[in-house]
C-alpha positions in Angstrom: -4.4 29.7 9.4 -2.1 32.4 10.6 0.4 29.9 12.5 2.3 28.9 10.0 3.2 32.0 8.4 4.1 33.2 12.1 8.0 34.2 12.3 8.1 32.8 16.0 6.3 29.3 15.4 8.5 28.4 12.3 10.5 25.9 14.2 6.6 24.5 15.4 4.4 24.7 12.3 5.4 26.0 8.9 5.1 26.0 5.0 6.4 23.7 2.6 8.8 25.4 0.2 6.4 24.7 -2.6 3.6 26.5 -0.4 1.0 24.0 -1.3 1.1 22.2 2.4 2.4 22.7 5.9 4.0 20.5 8.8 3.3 20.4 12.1 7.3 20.0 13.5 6.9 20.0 16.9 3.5 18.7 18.0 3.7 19.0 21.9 4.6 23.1 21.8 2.4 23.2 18.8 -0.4 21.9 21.2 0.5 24.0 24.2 1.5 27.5 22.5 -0.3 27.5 19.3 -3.9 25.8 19.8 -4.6 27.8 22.6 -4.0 31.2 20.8 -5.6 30.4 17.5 -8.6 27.9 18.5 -10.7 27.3 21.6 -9.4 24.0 22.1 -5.6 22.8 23.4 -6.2 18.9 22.3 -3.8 17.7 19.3 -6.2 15.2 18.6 -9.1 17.5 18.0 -7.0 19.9 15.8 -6.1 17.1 13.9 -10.3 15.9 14.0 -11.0 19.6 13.2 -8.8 19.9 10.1 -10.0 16.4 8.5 -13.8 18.1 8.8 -12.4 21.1 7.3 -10.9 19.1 4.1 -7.3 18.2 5.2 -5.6 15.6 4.3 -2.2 14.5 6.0 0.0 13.2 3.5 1.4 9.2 3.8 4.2 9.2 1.6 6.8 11.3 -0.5 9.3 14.3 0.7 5.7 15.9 2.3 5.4 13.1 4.4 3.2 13.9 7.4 2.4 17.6 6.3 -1.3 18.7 5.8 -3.0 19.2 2.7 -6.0 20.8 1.0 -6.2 21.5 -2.7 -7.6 24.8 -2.1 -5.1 26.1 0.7 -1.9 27.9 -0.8 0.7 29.8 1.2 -0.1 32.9 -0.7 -3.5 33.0 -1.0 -5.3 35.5 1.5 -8.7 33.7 2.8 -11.7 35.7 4.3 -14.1 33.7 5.6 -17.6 34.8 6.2 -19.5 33.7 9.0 -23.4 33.8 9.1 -25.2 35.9 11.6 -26.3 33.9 14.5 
């Protein structure tokens, strides 16, 4: 996900310090300015649906409270996907 490493949305999604999880910090301009560059939807509750399906967990509790999380997703990791032929 490229958002959050974006210098112009860090006041709408960003990193944790630790790099291990990011926040959403402004969900209404994350929805209108983010979603539809980066996905094919503009719904906050289907990014969130979306993310779940993809392994995301939002966090409950603790100083990460309400940032997203996947045990495989770090900050500076570099991710190619491969999609299959259709």
């Amino acid at each position: 996900m490229a958002a959050p490493t974006n210098p112009a949305l860090q006041d709408v999604v960003a990193w944790a310090p630790h790099g291990r999880s990011w926040r959403i910090l402004k969900p209404r301009d994350f929805e209108v300015n983010v979603l539809p560059r980066y996905f094919e939807h503009s719904k906050f509750s289907s990014f969130v649906r979306q993310a779940n399906g993809w392994g995301f967990r939002r966090l409950a509790q603790g100083r990460d409270r309400n940032a997203y999380y996947h045990e495989y997703f770090l900050r500076w990791v570099v991710y190619f996907f491969v999609y299959p032929n259709t």
